[in-house]
KEKE-3310 file (N, C-alpha, C; in steps of 0.2 Angstrom, whole numbers, plus 5000, padded with zeros to 4 digits):
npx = (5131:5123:5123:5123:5128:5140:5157:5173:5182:5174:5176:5188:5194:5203:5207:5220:5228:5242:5242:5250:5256:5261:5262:5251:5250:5244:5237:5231:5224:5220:5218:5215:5229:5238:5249:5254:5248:5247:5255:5256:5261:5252:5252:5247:5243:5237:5227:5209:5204:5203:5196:5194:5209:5209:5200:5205:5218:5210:5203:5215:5223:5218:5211:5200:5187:5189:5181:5182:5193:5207:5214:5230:5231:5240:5237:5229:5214:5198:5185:5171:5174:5189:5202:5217:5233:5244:5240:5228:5218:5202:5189:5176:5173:5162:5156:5166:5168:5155:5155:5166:5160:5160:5160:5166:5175:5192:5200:5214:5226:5240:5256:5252:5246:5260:5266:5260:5265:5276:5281:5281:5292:5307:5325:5330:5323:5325:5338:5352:5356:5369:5367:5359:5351:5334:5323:5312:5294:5294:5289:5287:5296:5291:5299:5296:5301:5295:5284:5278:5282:5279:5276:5274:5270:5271:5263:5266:5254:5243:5244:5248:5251:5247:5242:5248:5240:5247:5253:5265:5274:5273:5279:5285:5302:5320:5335:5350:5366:5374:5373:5362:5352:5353:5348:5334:5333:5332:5323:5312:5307:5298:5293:5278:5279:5289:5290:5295:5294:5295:5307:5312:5306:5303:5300:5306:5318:5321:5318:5326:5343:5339:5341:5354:5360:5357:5361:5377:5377:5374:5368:5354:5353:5341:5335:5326:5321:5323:5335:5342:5346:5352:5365:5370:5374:5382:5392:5398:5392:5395:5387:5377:5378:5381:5368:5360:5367:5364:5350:5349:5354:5346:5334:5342:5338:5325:5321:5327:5319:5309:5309:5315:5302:5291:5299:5306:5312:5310:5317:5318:5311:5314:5305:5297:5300:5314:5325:5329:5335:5346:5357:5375:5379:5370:5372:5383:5382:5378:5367:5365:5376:5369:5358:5361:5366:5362:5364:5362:5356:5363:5368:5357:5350:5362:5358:5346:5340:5342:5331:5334:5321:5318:5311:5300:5286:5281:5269:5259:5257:5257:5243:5234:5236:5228:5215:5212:5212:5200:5189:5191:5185:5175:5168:5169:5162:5148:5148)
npy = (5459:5474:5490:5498:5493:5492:5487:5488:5480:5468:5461:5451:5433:5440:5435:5437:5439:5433:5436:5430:5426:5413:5407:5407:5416:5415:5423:5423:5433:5435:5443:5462:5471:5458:5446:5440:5422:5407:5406:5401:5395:5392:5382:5390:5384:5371:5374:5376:5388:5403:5400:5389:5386:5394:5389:5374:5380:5386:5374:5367:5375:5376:5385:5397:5402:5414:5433:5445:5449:5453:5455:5455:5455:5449:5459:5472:5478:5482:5485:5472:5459:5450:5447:5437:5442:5435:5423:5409:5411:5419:5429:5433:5447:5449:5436:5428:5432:5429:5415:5410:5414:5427:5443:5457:5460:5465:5469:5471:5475:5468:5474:5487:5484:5478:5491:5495:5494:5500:5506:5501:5493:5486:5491:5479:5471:5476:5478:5488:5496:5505:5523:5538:5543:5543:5553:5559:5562:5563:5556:5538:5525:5508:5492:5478:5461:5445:5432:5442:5457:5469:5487:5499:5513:5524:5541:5555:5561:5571:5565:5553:5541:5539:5524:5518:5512:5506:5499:5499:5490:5487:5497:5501:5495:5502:5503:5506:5504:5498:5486:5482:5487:5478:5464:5469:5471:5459:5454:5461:5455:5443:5448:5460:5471:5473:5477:5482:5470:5462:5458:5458:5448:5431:5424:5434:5431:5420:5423:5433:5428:5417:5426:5433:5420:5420:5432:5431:5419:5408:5390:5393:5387:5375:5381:5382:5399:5397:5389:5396:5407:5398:5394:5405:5413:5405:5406:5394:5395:5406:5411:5412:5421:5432:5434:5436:5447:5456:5457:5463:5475:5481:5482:5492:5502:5505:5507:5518:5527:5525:5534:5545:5550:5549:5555:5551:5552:5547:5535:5520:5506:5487:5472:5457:5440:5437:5447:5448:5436:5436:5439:5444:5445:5453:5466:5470:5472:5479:5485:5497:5507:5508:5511:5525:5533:5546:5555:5571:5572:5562:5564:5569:5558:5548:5551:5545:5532:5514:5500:5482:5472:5460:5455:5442:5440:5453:5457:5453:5459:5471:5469:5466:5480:5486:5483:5487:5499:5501:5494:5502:5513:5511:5513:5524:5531:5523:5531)
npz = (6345:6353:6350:6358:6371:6371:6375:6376:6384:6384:6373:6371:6371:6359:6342:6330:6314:6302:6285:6273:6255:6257:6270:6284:6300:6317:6329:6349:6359:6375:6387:6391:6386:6386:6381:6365:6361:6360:6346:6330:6315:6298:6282:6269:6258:6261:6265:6258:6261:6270:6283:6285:6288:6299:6310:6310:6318:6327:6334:6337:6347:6362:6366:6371:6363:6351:6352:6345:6330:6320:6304:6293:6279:6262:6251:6240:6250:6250:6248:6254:6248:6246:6240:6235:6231:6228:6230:6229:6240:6241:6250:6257:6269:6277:6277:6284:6294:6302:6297:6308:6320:6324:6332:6330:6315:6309:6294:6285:6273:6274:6275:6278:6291:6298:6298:6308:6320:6321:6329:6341:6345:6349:6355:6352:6345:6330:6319:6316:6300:6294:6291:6303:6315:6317:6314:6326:6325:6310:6295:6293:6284:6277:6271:6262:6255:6250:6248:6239:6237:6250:6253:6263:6277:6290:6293:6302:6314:6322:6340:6337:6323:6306:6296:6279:6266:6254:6238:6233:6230:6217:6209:6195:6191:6191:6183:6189:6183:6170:6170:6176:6169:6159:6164:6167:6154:6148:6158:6154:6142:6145:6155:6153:6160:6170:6188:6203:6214:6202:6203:6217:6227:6232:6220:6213:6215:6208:6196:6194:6195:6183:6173:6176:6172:6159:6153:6154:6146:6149:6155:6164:6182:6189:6202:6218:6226:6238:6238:6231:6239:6248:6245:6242:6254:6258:6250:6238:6226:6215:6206:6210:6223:6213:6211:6221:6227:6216:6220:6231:6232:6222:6230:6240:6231:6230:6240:6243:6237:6240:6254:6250:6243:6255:6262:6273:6286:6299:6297:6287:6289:6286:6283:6278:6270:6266:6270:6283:6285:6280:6288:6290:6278:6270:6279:6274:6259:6244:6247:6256:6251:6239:6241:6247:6233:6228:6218:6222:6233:6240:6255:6264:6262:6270:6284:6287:6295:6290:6295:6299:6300:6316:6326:6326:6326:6323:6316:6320:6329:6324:6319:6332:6335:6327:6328:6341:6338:6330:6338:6348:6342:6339:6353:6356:6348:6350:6365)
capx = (5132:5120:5128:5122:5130:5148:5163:5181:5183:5169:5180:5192:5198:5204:5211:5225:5231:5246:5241:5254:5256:5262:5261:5247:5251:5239:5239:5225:5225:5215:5216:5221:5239:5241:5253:5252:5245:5247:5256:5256:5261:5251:5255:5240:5242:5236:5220:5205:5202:5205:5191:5195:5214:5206:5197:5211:5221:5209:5204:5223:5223:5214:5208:5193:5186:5189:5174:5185:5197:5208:5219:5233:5232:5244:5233:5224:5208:5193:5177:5171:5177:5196:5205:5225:5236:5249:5239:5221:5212:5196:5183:5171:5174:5156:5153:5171:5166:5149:5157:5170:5156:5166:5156:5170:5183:5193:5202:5219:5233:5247:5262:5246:5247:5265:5266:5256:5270:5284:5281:5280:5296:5312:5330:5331:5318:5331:5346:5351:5360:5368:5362:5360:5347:5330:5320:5306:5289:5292:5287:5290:5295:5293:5296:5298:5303:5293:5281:5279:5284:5276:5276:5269:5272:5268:5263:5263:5245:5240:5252:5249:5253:5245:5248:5247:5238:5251:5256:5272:5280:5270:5283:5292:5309:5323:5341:5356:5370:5373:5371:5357:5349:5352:5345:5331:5329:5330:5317:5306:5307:5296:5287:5274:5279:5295:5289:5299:5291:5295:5315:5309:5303:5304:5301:5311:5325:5322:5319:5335:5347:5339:5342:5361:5363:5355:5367:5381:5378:5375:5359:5352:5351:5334:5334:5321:5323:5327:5340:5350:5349:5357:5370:5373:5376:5388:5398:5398:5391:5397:5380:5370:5381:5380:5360:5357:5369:5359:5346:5352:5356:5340:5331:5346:5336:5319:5321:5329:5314:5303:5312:5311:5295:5289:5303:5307:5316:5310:5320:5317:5311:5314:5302:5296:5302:5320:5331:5330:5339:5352:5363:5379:5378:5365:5374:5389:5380:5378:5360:5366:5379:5365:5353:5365:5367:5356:5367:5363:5352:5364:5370:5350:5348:5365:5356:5341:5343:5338:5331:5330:5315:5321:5305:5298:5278:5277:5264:5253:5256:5251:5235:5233:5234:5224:5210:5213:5209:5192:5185:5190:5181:5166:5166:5170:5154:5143:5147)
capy = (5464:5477:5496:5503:5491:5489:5491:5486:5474:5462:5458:5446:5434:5442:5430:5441:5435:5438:5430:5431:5423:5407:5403:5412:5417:5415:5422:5424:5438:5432:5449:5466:5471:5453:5444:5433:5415:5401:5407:5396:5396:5386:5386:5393:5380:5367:5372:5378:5394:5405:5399:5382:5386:5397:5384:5372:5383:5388:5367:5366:5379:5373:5389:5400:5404:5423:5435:5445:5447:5457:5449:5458:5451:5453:5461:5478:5476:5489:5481:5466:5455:5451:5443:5437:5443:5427:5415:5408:5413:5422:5428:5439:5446:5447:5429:5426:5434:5425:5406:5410:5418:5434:5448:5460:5457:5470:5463:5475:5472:5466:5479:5491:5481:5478:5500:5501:5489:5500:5512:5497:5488:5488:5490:5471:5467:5479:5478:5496:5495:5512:5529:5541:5542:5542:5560:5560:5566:5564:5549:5532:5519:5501:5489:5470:5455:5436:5430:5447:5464:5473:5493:5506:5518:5528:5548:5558:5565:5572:5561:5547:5540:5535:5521:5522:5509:5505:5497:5502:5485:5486:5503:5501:5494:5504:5501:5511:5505:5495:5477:5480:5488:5472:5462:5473:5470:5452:5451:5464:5451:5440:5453:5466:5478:5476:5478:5478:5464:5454:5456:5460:5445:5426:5421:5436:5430:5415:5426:5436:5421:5416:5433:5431:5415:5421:5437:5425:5415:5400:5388:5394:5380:5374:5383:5387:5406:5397:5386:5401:5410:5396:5394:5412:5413:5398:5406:5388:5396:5411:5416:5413:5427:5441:5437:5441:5455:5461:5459:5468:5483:5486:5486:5500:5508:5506:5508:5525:5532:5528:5536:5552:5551:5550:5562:5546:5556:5543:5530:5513:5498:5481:5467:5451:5434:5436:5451:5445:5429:5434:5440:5449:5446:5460:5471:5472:5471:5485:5488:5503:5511:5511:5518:5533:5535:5547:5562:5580:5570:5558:5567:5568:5549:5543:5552:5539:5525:5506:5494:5477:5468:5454:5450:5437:5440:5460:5459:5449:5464:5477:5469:5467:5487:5489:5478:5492:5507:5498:5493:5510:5521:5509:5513:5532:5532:5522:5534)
capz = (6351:6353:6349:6365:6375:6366:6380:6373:6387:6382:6366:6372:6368:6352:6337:6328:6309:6296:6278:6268:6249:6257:6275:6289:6306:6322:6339:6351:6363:6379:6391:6389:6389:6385:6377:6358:6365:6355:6339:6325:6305:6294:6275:6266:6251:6265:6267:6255:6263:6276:6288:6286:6292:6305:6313:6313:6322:6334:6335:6338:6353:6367:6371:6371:6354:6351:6350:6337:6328:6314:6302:6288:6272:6255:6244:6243:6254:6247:6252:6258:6245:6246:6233:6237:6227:6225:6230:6224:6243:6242:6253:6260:6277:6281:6278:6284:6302:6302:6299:6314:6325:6327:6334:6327:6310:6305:6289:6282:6271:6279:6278:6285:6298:6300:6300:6315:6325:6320:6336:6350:6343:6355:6350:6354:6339:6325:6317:6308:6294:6292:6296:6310:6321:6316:6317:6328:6321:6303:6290:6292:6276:6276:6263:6262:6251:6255:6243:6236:6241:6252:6255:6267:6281:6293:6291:6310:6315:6330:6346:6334:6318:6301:6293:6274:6262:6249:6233:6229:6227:6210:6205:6188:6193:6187:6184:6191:6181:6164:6170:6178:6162:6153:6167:6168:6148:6148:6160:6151:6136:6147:6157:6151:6166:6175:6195:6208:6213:6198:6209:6224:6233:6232:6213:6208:6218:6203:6190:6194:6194:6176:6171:6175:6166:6153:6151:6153:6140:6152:6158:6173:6186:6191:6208:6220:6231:6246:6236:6229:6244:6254:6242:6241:6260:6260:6246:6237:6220:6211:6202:6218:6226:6211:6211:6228:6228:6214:6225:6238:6226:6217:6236:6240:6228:6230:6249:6244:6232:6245:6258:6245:6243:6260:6268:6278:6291:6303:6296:6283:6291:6280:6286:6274:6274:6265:6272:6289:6285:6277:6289:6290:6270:6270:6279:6270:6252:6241:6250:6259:6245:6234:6246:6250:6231:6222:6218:6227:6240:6245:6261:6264:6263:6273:6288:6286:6295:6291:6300:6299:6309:6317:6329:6322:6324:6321:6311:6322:6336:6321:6320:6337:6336:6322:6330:6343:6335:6327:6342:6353:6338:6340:6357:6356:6342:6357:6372)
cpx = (5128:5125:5127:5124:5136:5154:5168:5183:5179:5172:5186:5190:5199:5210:5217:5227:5238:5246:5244:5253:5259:5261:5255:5249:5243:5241:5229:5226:5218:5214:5219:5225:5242:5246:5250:5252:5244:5248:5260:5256:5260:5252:5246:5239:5239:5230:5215:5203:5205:5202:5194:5203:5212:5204:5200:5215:5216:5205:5210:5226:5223:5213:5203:5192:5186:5181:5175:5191:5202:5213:5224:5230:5236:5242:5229:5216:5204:5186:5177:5174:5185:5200:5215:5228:5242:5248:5230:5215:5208:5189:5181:5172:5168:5154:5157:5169:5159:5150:5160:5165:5158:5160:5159:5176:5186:5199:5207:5225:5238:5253:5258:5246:5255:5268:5265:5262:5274:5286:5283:5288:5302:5319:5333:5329:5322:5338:5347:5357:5363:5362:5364:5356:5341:5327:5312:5299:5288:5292:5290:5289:5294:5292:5298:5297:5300:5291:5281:5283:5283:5279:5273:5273:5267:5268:5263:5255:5243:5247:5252:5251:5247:5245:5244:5246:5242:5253:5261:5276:5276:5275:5286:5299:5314:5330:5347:5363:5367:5371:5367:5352:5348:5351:5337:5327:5329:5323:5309:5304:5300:5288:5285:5275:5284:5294:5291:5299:5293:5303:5316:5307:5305:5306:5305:5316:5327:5324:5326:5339:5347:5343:5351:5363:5363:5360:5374:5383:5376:5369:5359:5350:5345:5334:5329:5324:5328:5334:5347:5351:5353:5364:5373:5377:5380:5394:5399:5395:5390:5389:5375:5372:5380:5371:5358:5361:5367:5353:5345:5355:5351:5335:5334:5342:5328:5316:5322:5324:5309:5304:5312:5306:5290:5293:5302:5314:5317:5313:5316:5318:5310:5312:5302:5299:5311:5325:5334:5333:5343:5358:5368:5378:5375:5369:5382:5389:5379:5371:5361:5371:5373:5360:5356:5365:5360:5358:5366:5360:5355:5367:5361:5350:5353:5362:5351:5344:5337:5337:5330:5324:5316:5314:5300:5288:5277:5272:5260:5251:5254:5244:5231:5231:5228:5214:5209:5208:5201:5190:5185:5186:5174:5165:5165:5162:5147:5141:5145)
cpy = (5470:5487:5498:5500:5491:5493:5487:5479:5468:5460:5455:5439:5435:5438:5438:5437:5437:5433:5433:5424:5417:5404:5411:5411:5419:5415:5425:5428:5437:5440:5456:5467:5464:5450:5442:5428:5412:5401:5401:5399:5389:5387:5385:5387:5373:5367:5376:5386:5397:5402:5393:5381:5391:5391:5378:5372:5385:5381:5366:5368:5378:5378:5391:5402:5414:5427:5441:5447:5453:5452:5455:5453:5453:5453:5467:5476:5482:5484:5475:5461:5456:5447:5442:5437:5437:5423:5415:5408:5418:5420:5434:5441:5448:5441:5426:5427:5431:5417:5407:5411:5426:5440:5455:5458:5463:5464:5471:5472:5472:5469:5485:5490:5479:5484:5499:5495:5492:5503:5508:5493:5492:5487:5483:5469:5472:5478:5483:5494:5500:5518:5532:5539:5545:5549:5560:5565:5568:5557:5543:5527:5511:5496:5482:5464:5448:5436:5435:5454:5470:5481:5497:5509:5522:5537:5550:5561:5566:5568:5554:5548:5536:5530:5521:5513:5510:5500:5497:5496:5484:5494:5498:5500:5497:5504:5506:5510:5501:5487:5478:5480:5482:5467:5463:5471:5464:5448:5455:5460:5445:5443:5458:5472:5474:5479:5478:5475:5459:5452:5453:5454:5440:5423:5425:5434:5424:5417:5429:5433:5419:5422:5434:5427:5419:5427:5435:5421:5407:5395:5390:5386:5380:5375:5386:5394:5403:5391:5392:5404:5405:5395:5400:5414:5410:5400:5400:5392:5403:5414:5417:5420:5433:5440:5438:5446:5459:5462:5464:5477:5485:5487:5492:5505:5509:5510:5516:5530:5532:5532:5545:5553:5551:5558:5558:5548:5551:5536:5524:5508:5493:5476:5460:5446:5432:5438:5449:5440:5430:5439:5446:5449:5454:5465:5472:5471:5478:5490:5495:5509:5513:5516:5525:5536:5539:5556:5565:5577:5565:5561:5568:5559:5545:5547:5547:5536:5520:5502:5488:5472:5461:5451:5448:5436:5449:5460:5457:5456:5470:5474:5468:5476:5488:5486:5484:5498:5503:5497:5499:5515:5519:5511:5522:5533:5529:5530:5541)
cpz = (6349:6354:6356:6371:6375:6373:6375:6377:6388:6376:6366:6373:6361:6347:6331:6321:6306:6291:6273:6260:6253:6264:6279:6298:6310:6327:6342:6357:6369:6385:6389:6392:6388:6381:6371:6363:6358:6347:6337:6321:6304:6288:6273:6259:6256:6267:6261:6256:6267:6282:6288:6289:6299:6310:6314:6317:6328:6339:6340:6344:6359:6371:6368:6365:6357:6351:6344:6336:6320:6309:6295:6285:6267:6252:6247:6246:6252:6247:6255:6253:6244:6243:6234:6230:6224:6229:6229:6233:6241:6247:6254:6267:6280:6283:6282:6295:6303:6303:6305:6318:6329:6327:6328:6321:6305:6299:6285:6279:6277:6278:6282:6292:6302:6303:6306:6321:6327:6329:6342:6348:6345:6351:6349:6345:6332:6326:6313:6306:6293:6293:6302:6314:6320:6320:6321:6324:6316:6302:6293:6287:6281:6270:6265:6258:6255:6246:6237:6239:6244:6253:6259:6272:6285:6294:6298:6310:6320:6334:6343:6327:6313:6297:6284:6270:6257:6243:6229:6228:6221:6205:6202:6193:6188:6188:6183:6187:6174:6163:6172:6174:6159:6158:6167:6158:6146:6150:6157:6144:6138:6151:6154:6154:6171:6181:6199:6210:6210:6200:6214:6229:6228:6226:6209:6209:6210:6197:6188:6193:6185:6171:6170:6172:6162:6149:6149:6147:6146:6155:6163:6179:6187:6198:6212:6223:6237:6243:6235:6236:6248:6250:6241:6249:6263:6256:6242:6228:6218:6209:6205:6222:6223:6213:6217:6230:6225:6216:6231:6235:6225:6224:6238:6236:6229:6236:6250:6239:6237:6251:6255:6245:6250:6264:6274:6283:6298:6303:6291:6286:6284:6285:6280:6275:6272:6267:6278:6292:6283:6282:6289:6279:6268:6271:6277:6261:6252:6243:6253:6254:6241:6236:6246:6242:6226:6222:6224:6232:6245:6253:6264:6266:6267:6281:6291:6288:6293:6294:6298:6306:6310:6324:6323:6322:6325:6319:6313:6327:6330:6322:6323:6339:6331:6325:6337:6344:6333:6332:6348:6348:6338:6349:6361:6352:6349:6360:6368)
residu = (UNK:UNK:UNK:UNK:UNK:UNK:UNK:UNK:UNK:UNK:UNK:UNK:UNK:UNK:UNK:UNK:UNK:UNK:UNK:UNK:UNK:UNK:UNK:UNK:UNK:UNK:UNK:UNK:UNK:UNK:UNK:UNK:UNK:UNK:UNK:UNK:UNK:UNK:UNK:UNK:UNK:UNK:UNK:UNK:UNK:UNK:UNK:UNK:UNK:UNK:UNK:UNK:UNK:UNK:UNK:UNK:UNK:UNK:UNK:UNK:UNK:UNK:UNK:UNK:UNK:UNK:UNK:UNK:UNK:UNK:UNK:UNK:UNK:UNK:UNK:UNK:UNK:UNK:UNK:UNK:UNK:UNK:UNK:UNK:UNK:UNK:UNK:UNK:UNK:UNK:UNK:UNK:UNK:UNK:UNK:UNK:UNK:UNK:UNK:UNK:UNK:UNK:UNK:UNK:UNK:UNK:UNK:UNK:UNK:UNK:UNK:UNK:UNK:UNK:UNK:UNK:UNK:UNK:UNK:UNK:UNK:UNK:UNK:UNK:UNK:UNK:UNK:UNK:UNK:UNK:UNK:UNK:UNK:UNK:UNK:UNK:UNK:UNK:UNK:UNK:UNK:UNK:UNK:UNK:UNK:UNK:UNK:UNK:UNK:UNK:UNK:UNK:UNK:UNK:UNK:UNK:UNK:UNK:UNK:UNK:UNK:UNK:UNK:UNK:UNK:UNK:UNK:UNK:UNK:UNK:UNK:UNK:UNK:UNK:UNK:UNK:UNK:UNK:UNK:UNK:UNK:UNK:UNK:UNK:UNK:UNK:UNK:UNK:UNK:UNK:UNK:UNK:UNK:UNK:UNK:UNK:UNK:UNK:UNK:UNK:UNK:UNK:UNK:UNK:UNK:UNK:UNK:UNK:UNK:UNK:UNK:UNK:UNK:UNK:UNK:UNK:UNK:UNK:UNK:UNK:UNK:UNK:UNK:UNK:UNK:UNK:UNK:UNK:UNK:UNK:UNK:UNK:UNK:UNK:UNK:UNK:UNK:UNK:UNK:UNK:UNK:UNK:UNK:UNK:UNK:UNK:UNK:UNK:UNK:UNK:UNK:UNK:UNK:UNK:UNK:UNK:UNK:UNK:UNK:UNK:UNK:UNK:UNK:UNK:UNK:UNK:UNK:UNK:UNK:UNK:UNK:UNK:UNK:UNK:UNK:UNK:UNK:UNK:UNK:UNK:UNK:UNK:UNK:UNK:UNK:UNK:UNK:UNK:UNK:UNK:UNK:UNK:UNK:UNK:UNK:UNK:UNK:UNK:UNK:UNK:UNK:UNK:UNK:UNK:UNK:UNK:UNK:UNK:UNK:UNK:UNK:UNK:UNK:UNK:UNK:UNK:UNK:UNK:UNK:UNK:UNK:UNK:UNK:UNK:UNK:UNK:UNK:UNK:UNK:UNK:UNK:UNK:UNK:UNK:UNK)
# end
């Protein structure tokens, strides 16, 4: 496309992504104001690349190949090369927008992209957890447990919002009482750096579990994520229940250091692929006691509300926005 001719509404249909550590979402946005069209999750262990599950999904479609397209990814993005954090994709997004034929490709982490959704999302799509009532015009948190642990937020700016490139599911994990401490030094025995991370999402849900045994004194079972959690939710095994209520505690804290660190006034969103499924569980675990607790501030942080995101493709409509702003700034720079 030639710069001097560039309108916004020649860039339809637009391909939308969310590539997370284990599966990838795809929608395709055919006009604007349009809806998501023809979302689809593939697992990312299923195809060689990205392109190549691109191009099965938009095979799979039966509509008009996009002309561009934006996509989250889980991993920091700082040039053209992009490297995933827990999982073995790699690519380039020059070459990546050249194999598809995409005029346009914007390419951002995926809680970046999750950020810029929080504003469009209805009281339908949350569940709050505690709290008051969310301060207009100051910070917004978000963090999330899946594969890994995603982190970011939005800063106000002008009648809009910023959204904030983040790594904070890699802070030092620190532990509020004495079991935690000796969970925390079990797993420091095997890890180099203790991350909230190494808790915080899918395989720490594993790691935590062993960590119980192991304090115990007893074998840990050979369980995957999605096993303890269902057995924690059924009540059917005791040490499936403490590990995801220590789970549900060490995010109470994390949820509330970043909410300090922001001056998340505008409330803590919790997206990813595990909070959201557990239910009333959630809301009556220790996630919300821990949050409130941080001494002289706690009267400060029970003001904070949280939310759980319970629409199920947010992060395709962040990217929908972010794809947005990138082709409205190209056309602001044209005129």
């Amino acid at each position: 496309m030639h710069s001097g001719s560039f309108r916004t509404a020649d860039t339809f249909p637009r391909l939308v992504g969310d590539i997370g550590g284990t599966n990838a979402r795809f929608a395709l946005i055919l006009a604007p104001g349009g809806d998501l069209q023809a979302v689809r999750t593939l697992p990312c262990a299923g195809f060689p690349g990205p392109a190549e599950a691109i191009e099965h999904y938009l095979a799979s479609s039966g509509l008009p190949r996009p002309r561009c397209g934006a996509f989250g990814v889980a991993t920091p993005v700082d040039g053209d090369l992009v490297r995933m954090t827990n999982h073995e994709w790699a690519f380039s997004i020059r070459a990546l927008r050249d194999t598809l034929g995409l005029e346009r490709l914007a390419v951002l982490n995926d809680f970046t992209a999750l950020a810029l959704a929080l504003p469009g999302l209805s009281a339908t799509d949350l569940l709050q957890v505690g709290g008051g009532e969310p301060v207009a015009r100051h910070a917004i948190g978000l963090i999330g447990a899946g594969t890994g642990l995603g982190v970011s937020g939005l800063v106000p700016c002008a009648d809009d919002y910023v959204p904030l490139d983040s790594e904070g599911g890699h802070v030092t994990l620190a532990a509020s009482d004495v079991h935690e401490a000796e969970l925390l030094a079990w797993l420091a025995t095997r890890h180099g750096h203790v991350s909230a991370e190494r808790v915080l999402s899918g395989p720490g849900l594993v790691a935590l579990h062993q960590a119980h045994a192991a304090i115990r004194g007893a074998p840990a079972e050979p369980l995957t994520a999605a096993e303890i959690t269902a057995s924690a939710l059924s009540g059917r095994s005791p040490s499936c229940v403490a590990t995801l209520e220590s789970f549900c505690a060490f995010l109470g804290t994390v949820a509330s250091d970043l909410a300090l660190t922001l001056g998340a006034r505008g409330g803590i969103y919790i997206g990813g692929g595990i909070v959201p499924r557990l239910g009333e569980f959630f809301d009556s675990s220790r996630f919300r006691e821990r949050f409130e607790a941080k001494g002289r501030y706690s009267n400060y942080l029970a003001a904070i509300p949280t939310f759980v995101i319970r629409a199920p493709y947010a992060a395709l409509a962040g990217a929908a926005r972010a794809l947005d702003r990138t082709l409205s700034s190209s056309a602001a720079r044209v005129d």
